[in-house]
C-alpha positions as CSV (number, residue, x, y, z in Angstrom):
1,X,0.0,0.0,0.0
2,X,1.2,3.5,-0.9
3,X,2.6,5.9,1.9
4,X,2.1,9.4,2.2
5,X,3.7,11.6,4.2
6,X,2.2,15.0,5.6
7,X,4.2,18.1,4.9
8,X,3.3,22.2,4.0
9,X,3.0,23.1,0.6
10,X,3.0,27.3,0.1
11,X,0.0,27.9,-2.2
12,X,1.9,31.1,-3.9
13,X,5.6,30.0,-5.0
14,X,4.8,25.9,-4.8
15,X,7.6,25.7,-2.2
16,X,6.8,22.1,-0.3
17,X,9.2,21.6,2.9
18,X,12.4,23.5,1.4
19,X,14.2,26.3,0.3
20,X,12.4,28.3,-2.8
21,X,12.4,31.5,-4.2
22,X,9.3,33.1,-2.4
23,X,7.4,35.8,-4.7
24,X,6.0,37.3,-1.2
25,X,2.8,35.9,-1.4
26,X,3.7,32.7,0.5
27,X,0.4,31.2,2.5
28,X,1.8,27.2,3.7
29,X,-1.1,25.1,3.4
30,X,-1.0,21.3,4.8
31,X,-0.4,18.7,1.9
32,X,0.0,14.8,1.4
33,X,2.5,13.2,-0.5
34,X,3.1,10.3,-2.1
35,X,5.9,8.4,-4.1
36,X,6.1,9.2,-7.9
37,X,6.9,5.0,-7.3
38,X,3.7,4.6,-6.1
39,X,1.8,7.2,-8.2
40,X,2.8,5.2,-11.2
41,X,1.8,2.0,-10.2
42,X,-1.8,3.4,-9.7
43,X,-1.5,5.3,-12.7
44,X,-0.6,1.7,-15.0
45,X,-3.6,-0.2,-13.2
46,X,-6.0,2.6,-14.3
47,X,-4.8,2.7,-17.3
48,X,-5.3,-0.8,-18.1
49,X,-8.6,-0.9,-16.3
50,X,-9.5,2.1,-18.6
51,X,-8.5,0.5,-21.8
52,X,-9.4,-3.2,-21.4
53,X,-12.8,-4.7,-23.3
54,X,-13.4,-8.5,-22.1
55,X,-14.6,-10.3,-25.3
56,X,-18.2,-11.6,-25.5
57,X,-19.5,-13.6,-22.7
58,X,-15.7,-12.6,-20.6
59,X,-16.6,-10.0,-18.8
60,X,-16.5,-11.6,-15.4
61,X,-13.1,-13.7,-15.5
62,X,-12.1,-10.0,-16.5
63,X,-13.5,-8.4,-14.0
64,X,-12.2,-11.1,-11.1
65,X,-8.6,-10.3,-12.5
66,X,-8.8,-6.8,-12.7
67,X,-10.2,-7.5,-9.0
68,X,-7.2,-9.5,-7.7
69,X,-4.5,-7.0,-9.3
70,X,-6.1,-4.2,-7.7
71,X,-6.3,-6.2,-4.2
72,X,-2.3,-7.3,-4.7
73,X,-1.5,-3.7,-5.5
74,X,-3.5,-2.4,-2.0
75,X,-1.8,-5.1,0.5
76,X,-4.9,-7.8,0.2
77,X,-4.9,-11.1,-0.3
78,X,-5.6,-11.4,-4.0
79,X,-7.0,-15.0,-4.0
80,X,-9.9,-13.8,-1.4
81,X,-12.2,-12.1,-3.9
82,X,-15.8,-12.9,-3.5
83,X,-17.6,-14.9,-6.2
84,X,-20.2,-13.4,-8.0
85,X,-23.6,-15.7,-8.3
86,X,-24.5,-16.8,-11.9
87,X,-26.5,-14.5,-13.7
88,X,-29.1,-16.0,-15.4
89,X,-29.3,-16.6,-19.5
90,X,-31.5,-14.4,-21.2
C-alpha cells in the first residue's frame, strides 16, 4: 500500500518543505505526498482498467482479474475475492 507523508505546501511559490524562491505571497497550506513509485503504479492499473474490453461472454473472468490486481497492489490477499452468483441466461 502507498505511503504518504504530511508536509506544507506554500499555495503562492509551490515551495513544499524546502528552500524556494518566495514571490512574497507565500500562504503554507498542509499537503500529502506520495511516491512518484507509487503514483505510477496506480497510474498503469487505471490505465489498463480504462482501456481493457473482455470479449463476448468474458466480462466476469475479467472483472475477477482486474479485481485481484487491484487487491495485490493495496496489500490484500488477492486469491480472497468474492464470487459473483451466476446471472441468469436471457
Amino acid at each position: 500500500m502507498a505511503q504518504t507523508i504530511k508536509a506544507w505546501q506554500c499555495i503562492g511559490c509551490g515551495r513544499v518543505e524546502a528552500d524556494g524562491r518566495c514571490i512574497g505571497i507565500c500562504e503554507d497550506r498542509p499537503v500529502r505526498l506520495v511516491s512518484a513509485a507509487d503514483y505510477e503504479i496506480l497510474e498503469a492499473f487505471v490505465r489498463r482498467l480504462a482501456t481493457s474490453t473482455p470479449r463476448d461472454g468474458q466480462w466476469e473472468r475479467s472483472y475477477l482479474a482486474l479485481q485481484r490486481q487491484a487487491r495485490a497492489l493495496v496489500g490484500l490477499d488477492p486469491d480472497q475475492v468474492p464470487k459473483l452468483a451466476p446471472q441468469p441466461q436471457l
